[in-house]
RODO-2510 file (C-alpha; in nm, 4 decimals, decimal comma):
residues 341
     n   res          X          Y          Z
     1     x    -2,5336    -0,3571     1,2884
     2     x    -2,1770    -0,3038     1,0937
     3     x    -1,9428    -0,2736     1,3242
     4     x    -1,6633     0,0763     1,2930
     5     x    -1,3631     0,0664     1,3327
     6     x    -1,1690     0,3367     1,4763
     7     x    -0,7215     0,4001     1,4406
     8     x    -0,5485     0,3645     1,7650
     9     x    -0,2393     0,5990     1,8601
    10     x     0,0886     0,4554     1,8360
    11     x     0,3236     0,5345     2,1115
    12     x     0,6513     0,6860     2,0456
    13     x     0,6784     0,6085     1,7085
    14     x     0,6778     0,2194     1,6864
    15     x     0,3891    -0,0559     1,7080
    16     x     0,2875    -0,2163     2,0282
    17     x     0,3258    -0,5786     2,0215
    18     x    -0,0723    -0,6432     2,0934
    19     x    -0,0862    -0,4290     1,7748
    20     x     0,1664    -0,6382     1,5783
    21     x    -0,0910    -0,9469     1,6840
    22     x    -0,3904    -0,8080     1,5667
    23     x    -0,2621    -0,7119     1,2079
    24     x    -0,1045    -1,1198     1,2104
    25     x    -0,3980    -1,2488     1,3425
    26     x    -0,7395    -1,0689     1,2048
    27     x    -0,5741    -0,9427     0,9058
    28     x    -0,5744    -0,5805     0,9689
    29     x    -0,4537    -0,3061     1,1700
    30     x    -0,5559     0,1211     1,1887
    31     x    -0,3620     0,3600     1,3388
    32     x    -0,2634     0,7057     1,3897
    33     x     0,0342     0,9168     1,4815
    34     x     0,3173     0,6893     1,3551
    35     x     0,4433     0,9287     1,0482
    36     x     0,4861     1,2591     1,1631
    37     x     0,1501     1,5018     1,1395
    38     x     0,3167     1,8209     0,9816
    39     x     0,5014     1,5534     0,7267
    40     x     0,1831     1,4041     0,5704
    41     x     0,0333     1,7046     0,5867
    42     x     0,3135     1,9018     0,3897
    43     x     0,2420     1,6470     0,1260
    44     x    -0,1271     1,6924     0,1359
    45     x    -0,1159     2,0049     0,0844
    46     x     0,1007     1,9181    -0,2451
    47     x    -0,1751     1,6587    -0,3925
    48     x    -0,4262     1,9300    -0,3848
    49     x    -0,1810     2,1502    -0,6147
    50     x    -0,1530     1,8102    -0,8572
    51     x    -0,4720     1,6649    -0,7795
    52     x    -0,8181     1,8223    -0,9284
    53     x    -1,1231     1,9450    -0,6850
    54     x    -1,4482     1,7830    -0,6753
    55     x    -1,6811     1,9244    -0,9567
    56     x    -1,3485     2,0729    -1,1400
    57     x    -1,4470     1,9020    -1,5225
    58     x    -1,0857     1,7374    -1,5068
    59     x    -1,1732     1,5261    -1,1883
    60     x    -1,4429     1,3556    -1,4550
    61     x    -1,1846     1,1809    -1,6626
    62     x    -1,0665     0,9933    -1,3275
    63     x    -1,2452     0,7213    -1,2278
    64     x    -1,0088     0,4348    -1,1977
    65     x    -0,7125     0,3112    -0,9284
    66     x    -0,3893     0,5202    -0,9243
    67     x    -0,2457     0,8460    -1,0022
    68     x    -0,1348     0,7948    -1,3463
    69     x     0,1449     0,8514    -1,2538
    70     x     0,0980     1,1855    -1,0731
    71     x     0,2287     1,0891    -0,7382
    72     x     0,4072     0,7389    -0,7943
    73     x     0,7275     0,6338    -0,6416
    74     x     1,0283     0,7789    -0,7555
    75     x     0,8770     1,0768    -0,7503
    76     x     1,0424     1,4733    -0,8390
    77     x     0,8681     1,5599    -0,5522
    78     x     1,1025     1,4696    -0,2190
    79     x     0,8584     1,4769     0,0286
    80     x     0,6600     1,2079    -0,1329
    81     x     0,9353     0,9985    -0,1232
    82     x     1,0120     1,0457     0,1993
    83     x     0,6466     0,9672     0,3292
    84     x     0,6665     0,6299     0,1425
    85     x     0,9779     0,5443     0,3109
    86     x     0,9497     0,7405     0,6399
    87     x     1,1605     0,5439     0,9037
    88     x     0,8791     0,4221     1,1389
    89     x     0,6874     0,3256     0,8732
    90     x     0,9655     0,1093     0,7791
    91     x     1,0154    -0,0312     1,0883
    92     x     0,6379    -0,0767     1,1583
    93     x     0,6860    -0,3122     0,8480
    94     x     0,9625    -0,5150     0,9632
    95     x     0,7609    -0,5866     1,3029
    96     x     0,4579    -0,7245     1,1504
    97     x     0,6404    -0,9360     0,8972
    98     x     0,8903    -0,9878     1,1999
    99     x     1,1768    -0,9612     1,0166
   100     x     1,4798    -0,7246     1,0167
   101     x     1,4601    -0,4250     0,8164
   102     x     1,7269    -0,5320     0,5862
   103     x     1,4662    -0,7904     0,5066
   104     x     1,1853    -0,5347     0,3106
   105     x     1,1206    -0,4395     0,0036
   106     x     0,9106    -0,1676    -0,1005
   107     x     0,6899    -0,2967    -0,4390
   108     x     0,4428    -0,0338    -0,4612
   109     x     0,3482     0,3282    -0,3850
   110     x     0,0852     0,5770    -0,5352
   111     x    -0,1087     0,8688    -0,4035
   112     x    -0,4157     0,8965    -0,5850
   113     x    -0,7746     1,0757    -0,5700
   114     x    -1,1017     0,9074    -0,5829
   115     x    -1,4329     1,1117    -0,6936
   116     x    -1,7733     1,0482    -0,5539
   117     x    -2,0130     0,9719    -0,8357
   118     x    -2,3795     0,8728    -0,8448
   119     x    -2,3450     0,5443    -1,0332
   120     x    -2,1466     0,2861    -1,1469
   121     x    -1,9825     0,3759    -1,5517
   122     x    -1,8297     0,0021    -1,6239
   123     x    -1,8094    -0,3462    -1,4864
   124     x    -1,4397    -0,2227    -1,3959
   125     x    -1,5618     0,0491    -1,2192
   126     x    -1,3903     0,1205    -0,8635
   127     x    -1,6768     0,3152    -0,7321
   128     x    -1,8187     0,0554    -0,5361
   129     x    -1,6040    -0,2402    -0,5180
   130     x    -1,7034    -0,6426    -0,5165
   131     x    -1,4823    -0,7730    -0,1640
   132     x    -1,1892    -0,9125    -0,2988
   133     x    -0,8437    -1,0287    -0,1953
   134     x    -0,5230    -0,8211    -0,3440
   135     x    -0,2856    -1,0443    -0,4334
   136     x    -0,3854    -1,2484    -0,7867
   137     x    -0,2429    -0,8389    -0,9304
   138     x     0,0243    -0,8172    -0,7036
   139     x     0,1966    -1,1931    -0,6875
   140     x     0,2630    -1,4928    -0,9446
   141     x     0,1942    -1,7011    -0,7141
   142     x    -0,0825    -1,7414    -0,3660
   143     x    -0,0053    -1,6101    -0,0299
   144     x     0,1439    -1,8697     0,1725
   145     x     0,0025    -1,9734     0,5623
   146     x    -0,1356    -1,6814     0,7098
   147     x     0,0866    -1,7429     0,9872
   148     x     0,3813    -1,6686     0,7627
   149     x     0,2996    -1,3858     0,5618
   150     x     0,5137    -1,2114     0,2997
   151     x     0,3824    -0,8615     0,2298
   152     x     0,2345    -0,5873     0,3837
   153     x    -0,0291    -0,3633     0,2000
   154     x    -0,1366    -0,0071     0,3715
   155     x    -0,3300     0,2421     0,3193
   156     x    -0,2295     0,6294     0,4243
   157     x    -0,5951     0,8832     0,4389
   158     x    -0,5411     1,2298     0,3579
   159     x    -0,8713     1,2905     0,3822
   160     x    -1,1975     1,2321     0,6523
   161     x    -1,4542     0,9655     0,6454
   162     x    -1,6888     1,2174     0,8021
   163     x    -1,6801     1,4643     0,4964
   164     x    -1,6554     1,2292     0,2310
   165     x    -1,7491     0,8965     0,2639
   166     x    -1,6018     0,6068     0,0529
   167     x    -1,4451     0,3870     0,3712
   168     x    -1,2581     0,0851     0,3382
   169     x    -1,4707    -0,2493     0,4419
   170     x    -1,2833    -0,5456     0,5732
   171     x    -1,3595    -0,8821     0,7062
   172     x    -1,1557    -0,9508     1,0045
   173     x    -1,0515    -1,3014     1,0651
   174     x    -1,1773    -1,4346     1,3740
   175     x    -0,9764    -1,7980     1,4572
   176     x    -0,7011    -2,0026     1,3329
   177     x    -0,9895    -2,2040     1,1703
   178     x    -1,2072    -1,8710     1,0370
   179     x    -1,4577    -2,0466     0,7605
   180     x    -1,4554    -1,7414     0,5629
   181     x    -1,0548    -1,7816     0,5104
   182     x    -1,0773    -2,0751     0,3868
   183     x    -0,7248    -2,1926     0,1972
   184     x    -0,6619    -2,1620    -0,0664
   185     x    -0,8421    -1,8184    -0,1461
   186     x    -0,9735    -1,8319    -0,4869
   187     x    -1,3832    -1,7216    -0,4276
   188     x    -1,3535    -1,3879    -0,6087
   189     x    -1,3741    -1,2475    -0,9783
   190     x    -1,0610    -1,2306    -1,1322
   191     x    -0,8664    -1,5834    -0,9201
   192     x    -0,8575    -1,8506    -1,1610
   193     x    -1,0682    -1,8895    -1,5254
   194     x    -1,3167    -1,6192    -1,3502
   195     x    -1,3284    -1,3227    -1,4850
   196     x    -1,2361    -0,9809    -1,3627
   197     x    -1,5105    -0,7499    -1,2656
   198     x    -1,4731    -0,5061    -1,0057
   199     x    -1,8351    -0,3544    -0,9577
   200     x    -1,9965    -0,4817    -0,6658
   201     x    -2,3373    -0,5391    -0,8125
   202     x    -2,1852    -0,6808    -1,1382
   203     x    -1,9817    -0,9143    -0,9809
   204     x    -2,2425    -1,0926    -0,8103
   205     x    -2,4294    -1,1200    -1,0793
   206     x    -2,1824    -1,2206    -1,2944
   207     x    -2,0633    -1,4740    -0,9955
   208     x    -2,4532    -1,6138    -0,9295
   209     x    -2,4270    -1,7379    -1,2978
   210     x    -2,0750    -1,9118    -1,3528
   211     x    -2,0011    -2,0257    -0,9609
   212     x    -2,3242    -1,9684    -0,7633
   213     x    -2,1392    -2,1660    -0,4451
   214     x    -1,8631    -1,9198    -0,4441
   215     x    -2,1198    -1,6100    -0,4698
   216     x    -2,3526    -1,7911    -0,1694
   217     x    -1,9984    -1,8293     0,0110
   218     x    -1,9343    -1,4065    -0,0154
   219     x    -2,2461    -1,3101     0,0913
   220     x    -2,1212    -1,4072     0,4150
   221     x    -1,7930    -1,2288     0,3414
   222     x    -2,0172    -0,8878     0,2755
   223     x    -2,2348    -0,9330     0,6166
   224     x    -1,9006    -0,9542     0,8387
   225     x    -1,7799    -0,6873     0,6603
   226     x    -1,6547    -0,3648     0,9140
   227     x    -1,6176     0,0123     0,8618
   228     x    -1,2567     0,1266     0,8319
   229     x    -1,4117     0,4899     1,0111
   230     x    -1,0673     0,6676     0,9178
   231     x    -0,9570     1,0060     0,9600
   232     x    -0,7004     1,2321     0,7893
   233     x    -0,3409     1,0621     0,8248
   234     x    -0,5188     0,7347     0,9680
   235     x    -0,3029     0,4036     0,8455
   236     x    -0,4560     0,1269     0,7626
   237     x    -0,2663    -0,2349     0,7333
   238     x    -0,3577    -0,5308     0,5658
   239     x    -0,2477    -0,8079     0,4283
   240     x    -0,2912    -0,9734     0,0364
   241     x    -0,4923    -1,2229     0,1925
   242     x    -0,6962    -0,9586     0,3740
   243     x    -1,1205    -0,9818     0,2478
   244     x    -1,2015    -0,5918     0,1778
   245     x    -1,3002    -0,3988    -0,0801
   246     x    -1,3763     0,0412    -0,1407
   247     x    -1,6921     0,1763    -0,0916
   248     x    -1,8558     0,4902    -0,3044
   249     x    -1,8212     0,8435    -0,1583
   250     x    -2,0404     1,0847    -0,1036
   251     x    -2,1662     1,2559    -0,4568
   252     x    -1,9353     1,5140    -0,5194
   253     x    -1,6783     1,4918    -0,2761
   254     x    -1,2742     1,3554    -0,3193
   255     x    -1,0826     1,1484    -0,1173
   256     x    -0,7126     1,1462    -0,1056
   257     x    -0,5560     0,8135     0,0017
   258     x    -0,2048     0,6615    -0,0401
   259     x    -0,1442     0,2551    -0,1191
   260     x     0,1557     0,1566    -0,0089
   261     x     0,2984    -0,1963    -0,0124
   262     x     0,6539    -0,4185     0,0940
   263     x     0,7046    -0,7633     0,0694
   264     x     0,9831    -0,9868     0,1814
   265     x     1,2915    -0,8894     0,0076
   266     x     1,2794    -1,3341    -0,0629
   267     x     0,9419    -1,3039    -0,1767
   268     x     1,0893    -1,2167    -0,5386
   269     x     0,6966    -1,3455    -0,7223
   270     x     0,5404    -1,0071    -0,5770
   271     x     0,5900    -0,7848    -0,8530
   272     x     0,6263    -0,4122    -0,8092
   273     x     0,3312    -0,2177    -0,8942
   274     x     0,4758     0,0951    -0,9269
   275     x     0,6880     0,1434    -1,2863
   276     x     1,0180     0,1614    -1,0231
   277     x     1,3398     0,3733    -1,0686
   278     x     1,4652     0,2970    -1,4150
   279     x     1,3398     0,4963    -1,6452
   280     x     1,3018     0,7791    -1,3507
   281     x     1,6802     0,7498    -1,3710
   282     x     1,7176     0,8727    -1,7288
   283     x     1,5177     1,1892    -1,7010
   284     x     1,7503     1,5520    -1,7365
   285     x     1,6527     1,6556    -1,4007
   286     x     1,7976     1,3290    -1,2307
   287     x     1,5854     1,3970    -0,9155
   288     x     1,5855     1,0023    -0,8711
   289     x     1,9327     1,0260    -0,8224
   290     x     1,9116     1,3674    -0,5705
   291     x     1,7069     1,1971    -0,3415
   292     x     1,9019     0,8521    -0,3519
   293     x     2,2324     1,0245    -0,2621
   294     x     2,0336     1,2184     0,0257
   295     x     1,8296     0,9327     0,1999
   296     x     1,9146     0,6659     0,5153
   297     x     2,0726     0,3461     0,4606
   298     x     1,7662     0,2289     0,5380
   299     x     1,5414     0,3778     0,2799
   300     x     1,7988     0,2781     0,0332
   301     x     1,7762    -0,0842     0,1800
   302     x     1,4120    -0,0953     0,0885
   303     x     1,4822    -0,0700    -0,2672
   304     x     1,7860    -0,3074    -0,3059
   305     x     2,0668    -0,0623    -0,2910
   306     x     2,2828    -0,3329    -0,0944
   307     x     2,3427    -0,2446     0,2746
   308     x     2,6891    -0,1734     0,4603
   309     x     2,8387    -0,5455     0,5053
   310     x     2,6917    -0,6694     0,1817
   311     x     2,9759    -0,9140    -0,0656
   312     x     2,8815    -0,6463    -0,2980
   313     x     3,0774    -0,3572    -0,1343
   314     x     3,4588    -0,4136    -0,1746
   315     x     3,6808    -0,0588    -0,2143
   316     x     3,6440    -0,0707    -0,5468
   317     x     3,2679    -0,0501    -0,5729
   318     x     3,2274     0,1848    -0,2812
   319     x     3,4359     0,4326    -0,4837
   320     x     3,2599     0,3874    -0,8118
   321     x     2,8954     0,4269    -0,6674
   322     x     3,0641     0,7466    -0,4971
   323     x     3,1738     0,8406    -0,8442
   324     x     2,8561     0,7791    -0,9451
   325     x     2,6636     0,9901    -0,6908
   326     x     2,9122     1,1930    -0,5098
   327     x     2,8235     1,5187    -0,6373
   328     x     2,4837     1,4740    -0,5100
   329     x     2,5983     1,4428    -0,1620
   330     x     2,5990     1,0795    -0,1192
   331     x     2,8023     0,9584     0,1929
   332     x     2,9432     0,6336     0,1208
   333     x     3,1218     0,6648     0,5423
   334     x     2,8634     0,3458     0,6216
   335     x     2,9934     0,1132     0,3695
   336     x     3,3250     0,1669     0,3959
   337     x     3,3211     0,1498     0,7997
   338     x     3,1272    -0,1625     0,6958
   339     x     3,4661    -0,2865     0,4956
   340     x     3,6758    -0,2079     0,7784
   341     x     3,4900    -0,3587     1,1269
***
């Protein structure tokens, strides 16, 4: 019988340290009540103004990963923003990577809808995913040592298992010495010369032809495999390194879900997913720059703005970055009390 896995509460707005241990040690970690309820739901309430329904024709053109851009980070819309970097999710971050907070660095964020269809359309087809690992699209490189991971990859629901269907499988590690993590982690399409194919049933197939010990070695990844059983504003943590994959929903029914992901702010071979703040920069309603003025140190931290105490601040450049957002309302008090202490 698969086993289900349910979110635990999170008291007073920060991981528990058994919690911490679980995400470092099996690889994953669901909770609920860490970003505030009315928050998440203000901005659920704004994906189903941007997002179409089920059975609308538009929802028919959508059958991949991502928002198109929709609900991406920057966004115009502030309280998106502000979800991605609420502060306890931040600091949730930091304490499974055990690191300070200065130490993050948000790579990727995207709100997007997935549709419950009756089939399969392509061998790159999301509806019913082969298990996989995340990081060959997210890093240069391979994760290091589990014990010393360098990213963490979440997953915010909007939406309820219940109603919908389409939950998140994972394999949990179970030991040190798990046989199904084997290092390094290359049994899936898309490490390595094979090929990328995302369809479950195409991927085996494909995999039972060009590497038939790698495709015996998943079917043991697929019978471990355990229901994320999530419900609206559930989180769910993971790792790169993490076995999962997504499931198809019910026929025509949508699930809203949120990917976030930060990485080490050393870790500079994890790319960032999300197209970033440049160009959002050089639009004529320079809501990029509105929100930067307005949020924490911290949330500015998480992109690289250099923190208070950094050899970049100096009286000169506090004044010019004040010059350059000042009439937004930025405060530059922090980095200057940082110049004088």
């Amino acid at each position: 019988m698969v086993m289900r896995l349910s979110a635990e509460s999170v008291v007073e707005g920060r991981l528990r340290s058994e919690q911490v241990d679980q995400w470092r040690k099996s690889g994953y970690l669901i909770v609920n009540g860490l970003i505030d309820a009315d928050r998440l739901q203000k901005l659920a309430a704004l994906a189903d103004t941007v997002f179409p329904e089920a059975g609308d024709p538009k929802a028919d053109a959508i059958t991949d990963f991502g928002s198109d851009g929709a609900l991406v980070f920057p966004s115009q819309y502030n309280i998106f923003n502000d979800v991605t970097l609420d502060a306890a999710l931040l600091q949730a971050v930091a304490d499974l990577l055990r690191v300070p907070m200065s130490d993050i660095r948000l790579s990727q964020s995207d709100m997007w809808p997935k549709y419950g269809r009756a089939s399969s359309q392509s061998r790159g087809d999301n509806r019913d995913q082969r298990i996989h690992v995340d990081y060959p699209n997210h890093s240069m490189l391979h994760p290091p040592a589990w014990d010393s991971p360098e990213a963490v990859e979440l997953m915010i629901y909007y939406s309820d298992a219940r109603d919908c269907g389409g939950e998140t499988r994972v394999v949990p590690k179970l030991s040190a010495d798990d046989d199904l993590y084997r290092y390094p982690i290359v049994d899936s399409p898309g490490i390595g010369e094979l090929l990328f194919v995302n369809d479950r049933v195409s991927a085996e197939s494909y995999l039972a032809k060009v590497a038939p010990e790698s495709a015996r070695f998943r079917q043991k990844l697929y019978a471990r495999e355990a229901i994320v059983d999530y419900r609206p504003f559930d989180i769910l943590f993971y790792r790169h390194d993490t076995w999962h994959r997504g499931t198809p929903l019910k026929v025509g029914s949508r699930r809203l879900a949120q990917n976030v992901t930060f990485r080490l702010a050393g870790a500079e071979w994890v790319s960032t997913l999300h197209p970033g703040w440049a160009w959002s920069a050089y639009r004529p309603t320079q809501f990029f720059e509105k929100w930067l003025a307005r949020a924490s140190v911290d949330q500015r931290g998480a992109l690289g703005f250099p923190l208070p105490g950094s050899a970049y601040w100096t009286k000169e450049t506090v004044a010019a970055v004040t010059a350059r957002y000042g009439g937004f309302g930025f405060d530059p008090g922090p980095y200057e009390a940082a110049l004088n202490s």
